[in-house]
TORFIVO-174306 format. One record per residue (C-alpha): residue number from 1; x, y, z. Coordinates in steps of 0.1 Angstrom, whole numbers. Layout:
N
+-----+-------+-------+-------+
: num :     u :     v :     w :
+-----+-------+-------+-------+
: NUM :     X :     Y :     Z :
...
+-----+-------+-------+-------+
//
This chain:
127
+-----+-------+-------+-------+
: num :     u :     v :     w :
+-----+-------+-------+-------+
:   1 :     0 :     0 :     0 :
:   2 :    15 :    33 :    -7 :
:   3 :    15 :    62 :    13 :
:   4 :    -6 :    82 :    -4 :
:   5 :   -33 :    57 :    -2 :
:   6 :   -27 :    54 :    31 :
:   7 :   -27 :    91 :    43 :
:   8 :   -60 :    92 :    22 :
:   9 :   -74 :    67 :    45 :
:  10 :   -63 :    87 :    81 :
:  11 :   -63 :   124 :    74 :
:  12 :   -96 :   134 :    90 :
:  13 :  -121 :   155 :    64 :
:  14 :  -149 :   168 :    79 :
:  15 :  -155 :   144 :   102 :
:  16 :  -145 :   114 :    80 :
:  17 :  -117 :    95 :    94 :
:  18 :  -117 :    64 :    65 :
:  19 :  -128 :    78 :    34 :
:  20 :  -142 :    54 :     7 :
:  21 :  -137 :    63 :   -31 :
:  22 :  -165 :    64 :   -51 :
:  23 :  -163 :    28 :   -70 :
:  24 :  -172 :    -6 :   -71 :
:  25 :  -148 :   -21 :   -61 :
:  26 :  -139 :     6 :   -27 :
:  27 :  -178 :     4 :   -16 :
:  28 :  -181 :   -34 :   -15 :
:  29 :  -148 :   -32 :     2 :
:  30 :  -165 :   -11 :    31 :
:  31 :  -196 :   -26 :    35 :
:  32 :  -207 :   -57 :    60 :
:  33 :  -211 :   -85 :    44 :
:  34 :  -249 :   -88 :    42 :
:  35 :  -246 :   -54 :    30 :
:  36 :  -219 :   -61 :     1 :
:  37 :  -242 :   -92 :   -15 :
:  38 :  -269 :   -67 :   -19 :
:  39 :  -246 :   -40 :   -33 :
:  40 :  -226 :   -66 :   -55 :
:  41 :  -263 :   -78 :   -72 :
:  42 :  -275 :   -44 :   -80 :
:  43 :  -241 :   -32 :   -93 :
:  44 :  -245 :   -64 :  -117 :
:  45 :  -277 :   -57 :  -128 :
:  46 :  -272 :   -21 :  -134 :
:  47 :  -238 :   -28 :  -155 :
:  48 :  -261 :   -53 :  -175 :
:  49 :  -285 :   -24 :  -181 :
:  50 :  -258 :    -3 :  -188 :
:  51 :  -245 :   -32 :  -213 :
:  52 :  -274 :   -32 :  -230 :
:  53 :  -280 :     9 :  -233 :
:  54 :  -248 :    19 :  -229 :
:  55 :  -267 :    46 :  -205 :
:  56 :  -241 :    46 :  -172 :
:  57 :  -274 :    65 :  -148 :
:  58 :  -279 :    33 :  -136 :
:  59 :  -247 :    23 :  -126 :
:  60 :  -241 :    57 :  -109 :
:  61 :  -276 :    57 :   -92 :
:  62 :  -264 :    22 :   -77 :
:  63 :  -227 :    41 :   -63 :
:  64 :  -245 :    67 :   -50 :
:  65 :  -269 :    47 :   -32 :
:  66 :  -244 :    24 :   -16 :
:  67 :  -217 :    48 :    -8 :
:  68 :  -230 :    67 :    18 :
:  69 :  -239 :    34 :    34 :
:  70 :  -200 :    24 :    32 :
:  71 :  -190 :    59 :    45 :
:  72 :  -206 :    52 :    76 :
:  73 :  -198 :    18 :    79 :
:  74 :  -163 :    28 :    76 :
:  75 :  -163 :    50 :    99 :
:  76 :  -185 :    35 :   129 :
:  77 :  -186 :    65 :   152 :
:  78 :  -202 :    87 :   125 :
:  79 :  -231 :    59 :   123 :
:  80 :  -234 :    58 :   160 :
:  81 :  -243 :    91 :   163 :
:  82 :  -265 :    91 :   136 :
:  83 :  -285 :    68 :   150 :
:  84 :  -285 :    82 :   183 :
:  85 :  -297 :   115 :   166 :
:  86 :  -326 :    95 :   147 :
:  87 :  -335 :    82 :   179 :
:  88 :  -335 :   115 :   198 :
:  89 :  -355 :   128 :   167 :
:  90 :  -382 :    98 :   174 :
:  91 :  -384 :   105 :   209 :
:  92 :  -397 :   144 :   200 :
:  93 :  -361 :   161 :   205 :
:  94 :  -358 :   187 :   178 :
:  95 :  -333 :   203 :   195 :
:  96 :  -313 :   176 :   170 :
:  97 :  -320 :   201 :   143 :
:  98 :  -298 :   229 :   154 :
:  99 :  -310 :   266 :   167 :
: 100 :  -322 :   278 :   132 :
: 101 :  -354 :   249 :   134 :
: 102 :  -382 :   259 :   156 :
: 103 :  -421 :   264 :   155 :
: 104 :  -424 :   299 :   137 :
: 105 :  -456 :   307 :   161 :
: 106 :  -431 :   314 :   191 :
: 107 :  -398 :   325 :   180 :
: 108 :  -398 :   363 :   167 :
: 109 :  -368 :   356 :   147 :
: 110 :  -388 :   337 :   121 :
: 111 :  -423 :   352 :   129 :
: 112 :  -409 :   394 :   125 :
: 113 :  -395 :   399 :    91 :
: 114 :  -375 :   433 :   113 :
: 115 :  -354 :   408 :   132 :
: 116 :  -344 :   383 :   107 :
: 117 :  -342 :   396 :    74 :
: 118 :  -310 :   385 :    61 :
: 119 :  -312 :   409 :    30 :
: 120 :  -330 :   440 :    49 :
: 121 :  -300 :   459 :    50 :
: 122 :  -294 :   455 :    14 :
: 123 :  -333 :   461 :     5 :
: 124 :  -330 :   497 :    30 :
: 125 :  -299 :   505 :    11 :
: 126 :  -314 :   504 :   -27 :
: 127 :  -349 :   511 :   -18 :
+-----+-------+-------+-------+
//
């Protein structure tokens, strides 16, 4: 393995500690096992659709779909707290969501256009 490849692997990007290229071969790679039959079988039967076109959507609609999936299972701690954020979201905890998400009945920073407007000081200026 060279060190480039290797250093791609460790150097933390956004919160990604493994990173997973965007191919076949990389995603199956990354997944469980369960999850890498599944992945293998639709990868096969979009590159027979794409055999048969020559259209490559379907091959790329199957990477997408499976590489997030490897991301996370590459990178365990990210999926942990995913799911502890999906459960905290389930139990009624929107406070997952960040400051900017609330009920716009009882927070005048969404409700009064005076104290959120983004723009206003640009529409004051050329108005």
């Amino acid at each position: 393995m060279g060190m480039m490849k290797l250093m791609a692997d460790t150097i933390p990007i956004h919160g990604v500690r493994n990173r997973v290229a965007k191919n076949g071969p990389a995603i199956r790679e990354a997944l469980r096992p369960d999850d890498r039959e599944m992945f293998v079988a639709e990868l096969r039967i979009a590159l027979a659709l794409a055999d048969d076109s020559l259209d490559l959507v379907p091959v790329a609609a199957v990477i997408d779909k499976w590489w997030g999936r490897a991301v996370l299972t590459a990178n365990p701690e990210i999926e942990a707290g995913a799911l502890a954020d999906r459960r905290r979201l389930e139990a009624g905890d929107l406070t997952v969501l960040g400051g900017t998400t609330s009920y716009p009945g009882g927070d005048s920073e969404v409700t009064d256009p005076q104290v959120h407007d983004p723009l206003g000081h640009l529409r004051r200026a050329t108005a």
